[in-house]
ZADO-1210 file (C-alpha; in nm, 4 decimals, padded with zeros to 6 digits):
<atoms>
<atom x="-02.2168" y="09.9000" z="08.0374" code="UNK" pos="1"/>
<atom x="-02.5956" y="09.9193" z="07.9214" code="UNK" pos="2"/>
<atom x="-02.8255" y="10.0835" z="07.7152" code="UNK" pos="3"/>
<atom x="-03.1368" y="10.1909" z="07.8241" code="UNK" pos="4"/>
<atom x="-03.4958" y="10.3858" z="07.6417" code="UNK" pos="5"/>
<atom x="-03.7618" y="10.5134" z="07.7595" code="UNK" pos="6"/>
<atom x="-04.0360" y="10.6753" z="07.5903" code="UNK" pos="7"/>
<atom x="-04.3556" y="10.8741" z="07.7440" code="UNK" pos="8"/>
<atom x="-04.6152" y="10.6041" z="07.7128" code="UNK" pos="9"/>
<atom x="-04.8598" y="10.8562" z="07.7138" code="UNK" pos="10"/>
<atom x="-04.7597" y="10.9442" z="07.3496" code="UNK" pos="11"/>
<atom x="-04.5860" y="10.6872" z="07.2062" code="UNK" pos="12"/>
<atom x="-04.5745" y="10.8415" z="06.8122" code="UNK" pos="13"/>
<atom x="-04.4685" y="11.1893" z="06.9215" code="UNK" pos="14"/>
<atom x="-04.2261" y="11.1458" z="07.1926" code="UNK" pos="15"/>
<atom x="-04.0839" y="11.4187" z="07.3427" code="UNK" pos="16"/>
<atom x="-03.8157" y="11.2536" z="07.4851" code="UNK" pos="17"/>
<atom x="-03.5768" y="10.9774" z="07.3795" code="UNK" pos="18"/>
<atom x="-03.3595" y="10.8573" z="07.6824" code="UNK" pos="19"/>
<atom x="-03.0739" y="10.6824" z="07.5653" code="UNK" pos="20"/>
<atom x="-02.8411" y="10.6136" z="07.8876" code="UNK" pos="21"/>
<atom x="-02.4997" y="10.4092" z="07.8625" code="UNK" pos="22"/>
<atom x="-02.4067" y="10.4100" z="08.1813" code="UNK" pos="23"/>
<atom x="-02.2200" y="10.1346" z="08.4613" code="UNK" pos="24"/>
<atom x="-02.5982" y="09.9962" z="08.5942" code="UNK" pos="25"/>
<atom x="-02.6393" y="10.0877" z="08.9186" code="UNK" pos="26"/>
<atom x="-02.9416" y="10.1944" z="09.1395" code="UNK" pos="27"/>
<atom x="-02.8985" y="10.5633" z="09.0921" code="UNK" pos="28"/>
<atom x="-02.9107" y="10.5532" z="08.6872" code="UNK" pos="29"/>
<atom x="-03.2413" y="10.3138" z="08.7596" code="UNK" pos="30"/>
<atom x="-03.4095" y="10.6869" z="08.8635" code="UNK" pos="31"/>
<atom x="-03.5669" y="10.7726" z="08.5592" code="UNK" pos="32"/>
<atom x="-03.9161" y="10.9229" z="08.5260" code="UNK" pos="33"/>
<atom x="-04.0210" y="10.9485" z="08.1379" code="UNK" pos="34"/>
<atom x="-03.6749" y="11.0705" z="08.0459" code="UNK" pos="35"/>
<atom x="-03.5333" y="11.2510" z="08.3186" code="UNK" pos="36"/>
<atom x="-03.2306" y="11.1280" z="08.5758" code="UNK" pos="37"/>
<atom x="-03.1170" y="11.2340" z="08.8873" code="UNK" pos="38"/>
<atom x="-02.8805" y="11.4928" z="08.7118" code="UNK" pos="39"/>
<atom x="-02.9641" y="11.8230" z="08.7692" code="UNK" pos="40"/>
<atom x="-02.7127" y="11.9720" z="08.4808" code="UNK" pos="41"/>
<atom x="-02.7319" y="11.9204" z="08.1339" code="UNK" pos="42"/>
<atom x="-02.5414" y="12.0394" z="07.8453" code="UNK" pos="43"/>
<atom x="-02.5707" y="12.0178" z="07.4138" code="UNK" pos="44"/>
<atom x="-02.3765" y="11.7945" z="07.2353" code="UNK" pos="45"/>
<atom x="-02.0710" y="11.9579" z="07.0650" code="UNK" pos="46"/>
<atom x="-01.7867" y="11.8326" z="06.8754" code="UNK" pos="47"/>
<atom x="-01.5076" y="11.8868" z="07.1470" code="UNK" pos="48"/>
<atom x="-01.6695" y="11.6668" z="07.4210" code="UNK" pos="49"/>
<atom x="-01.4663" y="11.3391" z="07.4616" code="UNK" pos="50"/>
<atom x="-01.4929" y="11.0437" z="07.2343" code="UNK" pos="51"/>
<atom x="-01.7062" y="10.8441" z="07.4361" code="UNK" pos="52"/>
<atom x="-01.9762" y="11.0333" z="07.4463" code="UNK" pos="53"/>
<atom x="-02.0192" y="11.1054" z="07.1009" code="UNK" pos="54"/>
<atom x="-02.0031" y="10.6497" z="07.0398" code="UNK" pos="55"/>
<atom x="-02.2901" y="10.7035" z="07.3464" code="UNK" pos="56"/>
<atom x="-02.4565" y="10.9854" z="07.1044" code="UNK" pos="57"/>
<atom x="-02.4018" y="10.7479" z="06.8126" code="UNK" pos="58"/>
<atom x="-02.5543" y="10.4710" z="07.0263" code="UNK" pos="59"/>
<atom x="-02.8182" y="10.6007" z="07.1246" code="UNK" pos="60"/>
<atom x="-02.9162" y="10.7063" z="06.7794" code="UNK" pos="61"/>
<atom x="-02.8711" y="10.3707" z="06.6289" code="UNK" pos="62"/>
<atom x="-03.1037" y="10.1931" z="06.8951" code="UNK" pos="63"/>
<atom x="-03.3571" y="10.4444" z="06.8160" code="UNK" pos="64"/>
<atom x="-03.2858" y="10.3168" z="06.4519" code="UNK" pos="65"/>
<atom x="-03.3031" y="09.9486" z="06.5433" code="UNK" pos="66"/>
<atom x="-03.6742" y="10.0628" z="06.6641" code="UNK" pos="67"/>
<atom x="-03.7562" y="10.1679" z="06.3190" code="UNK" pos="68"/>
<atom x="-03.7709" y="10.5535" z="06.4358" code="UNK" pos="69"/>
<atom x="-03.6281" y="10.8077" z="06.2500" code="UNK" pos="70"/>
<atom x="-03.5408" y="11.1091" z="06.4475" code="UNK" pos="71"/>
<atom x="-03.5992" y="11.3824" z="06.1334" code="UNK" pos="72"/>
<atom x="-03.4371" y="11.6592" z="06.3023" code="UNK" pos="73"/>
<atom x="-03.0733" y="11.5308" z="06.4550" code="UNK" pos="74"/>
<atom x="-02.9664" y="11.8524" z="06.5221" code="UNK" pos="75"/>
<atom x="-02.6566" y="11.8824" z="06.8231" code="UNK" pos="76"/>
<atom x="-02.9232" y="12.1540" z="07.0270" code="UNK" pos="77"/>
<atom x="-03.1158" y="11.7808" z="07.0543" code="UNK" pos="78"/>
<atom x="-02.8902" y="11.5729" z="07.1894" code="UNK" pos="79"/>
<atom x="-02.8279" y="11.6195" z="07.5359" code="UNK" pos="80"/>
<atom x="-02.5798" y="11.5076" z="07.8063" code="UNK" pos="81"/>
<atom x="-02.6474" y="11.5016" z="08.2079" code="UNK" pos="82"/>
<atom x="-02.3301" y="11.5529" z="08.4164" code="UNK" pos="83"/>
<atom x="-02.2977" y="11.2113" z="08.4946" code="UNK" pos="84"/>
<atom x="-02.2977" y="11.0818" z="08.1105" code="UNK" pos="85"/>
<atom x="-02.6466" y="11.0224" z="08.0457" code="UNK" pos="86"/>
<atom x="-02.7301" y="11.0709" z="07.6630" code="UNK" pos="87"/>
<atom x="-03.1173" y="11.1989" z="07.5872" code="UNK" pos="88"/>
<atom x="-03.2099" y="11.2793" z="07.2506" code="UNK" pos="89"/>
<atom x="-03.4767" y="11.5614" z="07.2665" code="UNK" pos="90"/>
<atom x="-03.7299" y="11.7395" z="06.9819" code="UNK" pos="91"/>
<atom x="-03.9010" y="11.4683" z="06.8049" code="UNK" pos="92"/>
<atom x="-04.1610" y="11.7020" z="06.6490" code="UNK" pos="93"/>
<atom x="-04.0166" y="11.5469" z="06.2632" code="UNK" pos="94"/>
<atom x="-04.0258" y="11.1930" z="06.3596" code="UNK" pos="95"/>
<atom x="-04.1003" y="10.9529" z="06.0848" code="UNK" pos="96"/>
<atom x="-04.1037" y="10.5821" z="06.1237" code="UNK" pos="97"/>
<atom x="-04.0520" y="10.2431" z="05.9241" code="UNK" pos="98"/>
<atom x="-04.4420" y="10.1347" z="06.0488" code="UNK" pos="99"/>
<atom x="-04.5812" y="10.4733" z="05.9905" code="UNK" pos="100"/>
<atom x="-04.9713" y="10.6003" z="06.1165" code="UNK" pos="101"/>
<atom x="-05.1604" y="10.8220" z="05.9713" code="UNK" pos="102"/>
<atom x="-05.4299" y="10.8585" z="06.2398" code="UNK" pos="103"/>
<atom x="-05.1268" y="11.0172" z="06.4430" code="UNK" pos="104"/>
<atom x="-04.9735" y="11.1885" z="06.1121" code="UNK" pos="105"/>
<atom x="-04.6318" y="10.9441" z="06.1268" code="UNK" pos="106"/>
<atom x="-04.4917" y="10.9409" z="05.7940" code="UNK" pos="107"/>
<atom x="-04.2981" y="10.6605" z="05.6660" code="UNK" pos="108"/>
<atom x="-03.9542" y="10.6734" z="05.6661" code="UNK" pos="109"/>
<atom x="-03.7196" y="10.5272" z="05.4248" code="UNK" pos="110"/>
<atom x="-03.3846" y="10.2906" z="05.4503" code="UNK" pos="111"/>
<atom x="-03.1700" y="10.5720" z="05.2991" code="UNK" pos="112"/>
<atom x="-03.2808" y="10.8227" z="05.5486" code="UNK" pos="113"/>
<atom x="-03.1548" y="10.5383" z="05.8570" code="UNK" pos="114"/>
<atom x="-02.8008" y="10.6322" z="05.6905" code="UNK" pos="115"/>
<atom x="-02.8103" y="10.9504" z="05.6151" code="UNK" pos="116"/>
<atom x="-02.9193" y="11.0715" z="05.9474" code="UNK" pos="117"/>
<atom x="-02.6528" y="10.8514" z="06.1121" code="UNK" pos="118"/>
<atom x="-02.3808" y="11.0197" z="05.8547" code="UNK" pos="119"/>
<atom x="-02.5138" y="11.3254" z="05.9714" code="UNK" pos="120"/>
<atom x="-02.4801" y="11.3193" z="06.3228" code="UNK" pos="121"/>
<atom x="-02.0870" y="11.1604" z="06.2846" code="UNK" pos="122"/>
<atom x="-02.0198" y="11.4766" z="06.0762" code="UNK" pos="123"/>
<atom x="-02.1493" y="11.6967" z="06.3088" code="UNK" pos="124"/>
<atom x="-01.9853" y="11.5167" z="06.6268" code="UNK" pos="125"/>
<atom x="-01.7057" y="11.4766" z="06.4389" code="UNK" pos="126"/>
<atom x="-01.6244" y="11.1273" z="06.5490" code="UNK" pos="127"/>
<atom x="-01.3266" y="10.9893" z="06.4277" code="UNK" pos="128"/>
<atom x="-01.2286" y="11.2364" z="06.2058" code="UNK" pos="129"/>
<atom x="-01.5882" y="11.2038" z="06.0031" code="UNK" pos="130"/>
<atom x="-01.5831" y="11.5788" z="05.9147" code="UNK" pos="131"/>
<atom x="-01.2605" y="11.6030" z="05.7562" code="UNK" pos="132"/>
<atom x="-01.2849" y="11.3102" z="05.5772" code="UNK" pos="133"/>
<atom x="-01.6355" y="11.3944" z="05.4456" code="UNK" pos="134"/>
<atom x="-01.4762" y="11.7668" z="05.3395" code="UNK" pos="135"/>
<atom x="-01.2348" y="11.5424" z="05.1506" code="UNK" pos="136"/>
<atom x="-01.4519" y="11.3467" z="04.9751" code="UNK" pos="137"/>
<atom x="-01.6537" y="11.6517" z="04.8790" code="UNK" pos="138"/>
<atom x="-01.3292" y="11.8263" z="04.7793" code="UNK" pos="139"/>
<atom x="-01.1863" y="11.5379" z="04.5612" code="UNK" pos="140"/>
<atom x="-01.5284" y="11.5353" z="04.3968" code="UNK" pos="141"/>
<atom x="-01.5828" y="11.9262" z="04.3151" code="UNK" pos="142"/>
<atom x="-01.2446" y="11.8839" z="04.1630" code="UNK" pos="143"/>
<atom x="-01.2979" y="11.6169" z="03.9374" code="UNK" pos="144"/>
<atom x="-01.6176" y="11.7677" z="03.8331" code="UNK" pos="145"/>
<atom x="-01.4059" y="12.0753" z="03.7157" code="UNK" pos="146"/>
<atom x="-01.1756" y="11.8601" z="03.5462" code="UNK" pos="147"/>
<atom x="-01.4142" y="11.6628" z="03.3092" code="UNK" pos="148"/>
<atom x="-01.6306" y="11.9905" z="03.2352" code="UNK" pos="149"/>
<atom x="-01.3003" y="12.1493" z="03.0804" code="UNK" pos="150"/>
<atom x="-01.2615" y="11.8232" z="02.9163" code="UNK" pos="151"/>
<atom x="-01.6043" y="11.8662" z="02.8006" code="UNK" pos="152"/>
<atom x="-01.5098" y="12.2049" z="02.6812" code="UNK" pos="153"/>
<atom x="-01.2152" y="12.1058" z="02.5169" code="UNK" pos="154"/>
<atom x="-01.4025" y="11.8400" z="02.3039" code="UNK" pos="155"/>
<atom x="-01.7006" y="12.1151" z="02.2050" code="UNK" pos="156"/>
<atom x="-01.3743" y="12.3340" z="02.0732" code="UNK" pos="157"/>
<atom x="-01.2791" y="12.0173" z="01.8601" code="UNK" pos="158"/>
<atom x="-01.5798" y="11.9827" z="01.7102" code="UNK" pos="159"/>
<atom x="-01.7577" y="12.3019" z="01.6412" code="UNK" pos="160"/>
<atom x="-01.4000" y="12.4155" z="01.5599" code="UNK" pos="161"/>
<atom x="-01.2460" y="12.1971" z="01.2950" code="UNK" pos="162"/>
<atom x="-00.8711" y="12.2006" z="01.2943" code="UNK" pos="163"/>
<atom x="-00.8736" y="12.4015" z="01.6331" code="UNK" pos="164"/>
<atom x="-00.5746" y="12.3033" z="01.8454" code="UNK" pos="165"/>
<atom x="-00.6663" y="12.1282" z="02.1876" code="UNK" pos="166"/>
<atom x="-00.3981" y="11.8740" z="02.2098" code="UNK" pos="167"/>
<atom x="-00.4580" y="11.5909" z="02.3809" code="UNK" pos="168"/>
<atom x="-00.7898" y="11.5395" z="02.5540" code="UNK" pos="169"/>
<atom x="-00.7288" y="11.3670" z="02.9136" code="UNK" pos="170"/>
<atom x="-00.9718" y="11.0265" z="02.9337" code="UNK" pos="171"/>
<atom x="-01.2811" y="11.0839" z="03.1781" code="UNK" pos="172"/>
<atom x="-01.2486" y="11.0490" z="03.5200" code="UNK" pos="173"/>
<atom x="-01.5109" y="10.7890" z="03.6097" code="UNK" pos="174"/>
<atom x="-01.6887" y="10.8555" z="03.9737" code="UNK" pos="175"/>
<atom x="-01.5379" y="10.5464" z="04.2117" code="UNK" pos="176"/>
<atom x="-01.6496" y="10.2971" z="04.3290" code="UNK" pos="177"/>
<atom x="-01.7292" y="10.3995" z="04.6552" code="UNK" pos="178"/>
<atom x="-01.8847" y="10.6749" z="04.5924" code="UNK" pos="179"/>
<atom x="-02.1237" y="10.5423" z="04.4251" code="UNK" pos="180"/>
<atom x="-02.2000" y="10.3475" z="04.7661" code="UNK" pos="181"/>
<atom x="-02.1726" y="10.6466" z="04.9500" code="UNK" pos="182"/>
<atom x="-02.2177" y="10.9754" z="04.7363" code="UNK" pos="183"/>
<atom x="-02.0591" y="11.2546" z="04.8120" code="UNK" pos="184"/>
<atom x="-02.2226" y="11.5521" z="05.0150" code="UNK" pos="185"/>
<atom x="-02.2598" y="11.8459" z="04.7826" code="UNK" pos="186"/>
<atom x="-02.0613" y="12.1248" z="04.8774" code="UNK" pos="187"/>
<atom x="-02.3862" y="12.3755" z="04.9181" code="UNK" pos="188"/>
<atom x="-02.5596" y="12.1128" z="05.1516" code="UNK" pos="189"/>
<atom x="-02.2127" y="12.0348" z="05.3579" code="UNK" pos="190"/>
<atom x="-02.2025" y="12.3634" z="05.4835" code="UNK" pos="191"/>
<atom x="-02.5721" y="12.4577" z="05.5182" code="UNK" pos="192"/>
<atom x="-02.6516" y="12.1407" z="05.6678" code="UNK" pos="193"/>
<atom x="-02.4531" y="11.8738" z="05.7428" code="UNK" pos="194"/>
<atom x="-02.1846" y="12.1560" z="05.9425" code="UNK" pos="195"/>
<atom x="-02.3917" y="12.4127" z="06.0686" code="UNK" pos="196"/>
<atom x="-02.4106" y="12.5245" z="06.4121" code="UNK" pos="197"/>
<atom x="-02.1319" y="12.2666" z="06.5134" code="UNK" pos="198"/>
<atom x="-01.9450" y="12.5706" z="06.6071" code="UNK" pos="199"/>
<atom x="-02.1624" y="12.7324" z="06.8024" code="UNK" pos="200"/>
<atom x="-02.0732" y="12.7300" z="07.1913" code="UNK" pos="201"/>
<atom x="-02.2960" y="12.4701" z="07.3384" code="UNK" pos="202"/>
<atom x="-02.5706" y="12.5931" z="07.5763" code="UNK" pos="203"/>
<atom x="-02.5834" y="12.4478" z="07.9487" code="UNK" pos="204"/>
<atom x="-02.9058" y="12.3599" z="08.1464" code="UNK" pos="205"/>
<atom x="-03.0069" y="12.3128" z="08.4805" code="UNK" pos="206"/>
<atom x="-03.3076" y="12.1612" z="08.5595" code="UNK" pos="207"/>
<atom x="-03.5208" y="12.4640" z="08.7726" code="UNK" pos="208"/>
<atom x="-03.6104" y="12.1693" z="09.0865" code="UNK" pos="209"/>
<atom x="-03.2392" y="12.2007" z="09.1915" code="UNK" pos="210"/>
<atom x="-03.1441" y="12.3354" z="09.4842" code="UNK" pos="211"/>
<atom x="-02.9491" y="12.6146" z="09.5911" code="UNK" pos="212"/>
<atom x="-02.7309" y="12.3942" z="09.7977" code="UNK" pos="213"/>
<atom x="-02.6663" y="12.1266" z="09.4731" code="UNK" pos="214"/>
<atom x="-02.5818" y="12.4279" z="09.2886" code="UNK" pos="215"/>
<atom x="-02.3474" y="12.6036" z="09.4883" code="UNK" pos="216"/>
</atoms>
């Protein structure tokens, strides 16, 4: 299996397309012109296509990464498949970089974002279960955070309130560990964000050169 890029030359800061193709290497995938294949059908990324596309998807975003690009706008409407599993990431118009240019207006992009944007596209594939356990996390921590304001409450009772009955005042719960690694996603930006349009149904494209005979 292989992984292959190409970029148009022509515009090397503000690609328009991102090819990233893991496919068996064989003289027909070698048919790329500045980011399109021999397929003729296309369709958006969604989070009910099989597993190995979305690793492909996941791929193809972390050798874009390994470039020091930042994609800015990882939305599944940008990430493409062909009908033979070629992966294209499409819509570069936010791209941001690690060796930015300001005659070309490339911002810089920082190490955080590499992550984040890599979280986010897991979440919205879904791969491996990413979006349930990210609705976990989030869950576990909105409840917590009710938990220690009542506690909070319960301590401004005991002291504005002298003598005022609150019984015994549960300890804190400290944020873990690994959360402070990996914060939560707050529970506004999970569903505005990281989750929208990952239901939508996903659109289908045919490239307008096909024939009527490839198509029937």
């Amino acid at each position: 299996m292989t992984l292959q890029f190409r970029t148009i030359p022509e515009a090397p800061y503000k690609a328009s397309l991102f090819l990233a193709s893991s496919v068996p290497h064989s003289p027909r995938h070698n048919q790329h012109c500045y980011g399109i294949t021999a397929s003729n059908f296309w369709m958006e990324a969604s989070p009910t296509m099989p597993n190995v596309l979305k690793k492909r998807a996941m791929d193809g975003l972390e050798m874009l990464h390994s470039q020091g690009i930042l994609h800015g706008d990882i939305e599944l409407c940008h990430v493409l498949i062909s009908g033979d599993g070629v992966i294209i990431l499409i819509d570069f118009q936010l791209i941001r970089s690690t060796n930015p240019g300001e005659s070309v207006g490339l911002e810089m992009a920082e190490e955080e974002e590499f992550c984040f944007e890599k979280c986010l596209l897991a979440i919205k594939l879904d791969l491996d279960g990413a979006r349930a356990c990210e609705c976990q996390k989030t869950e576990t921590f909105i409840q917590r955070t009710k938990r220690n304001k009542r506690r909070d409450e319960l301590w401004k009772r005991r002291t504005q309130l002298e003598g005022a009955r609150t019984g015994y005042i549960l300890p804190y719960e400290e944020e873990p560990e690994d959360e402070k690694i990996e914060p939560p996603v707050h529970p506004h930006d999970l569903q505005d964000t990281w989750i929208r349009g990952s239901h939508a149904h996903p659109a289908r494209i045919i490239v307008p050169r096909a024939s009527g005979r490839i198509l029937s």
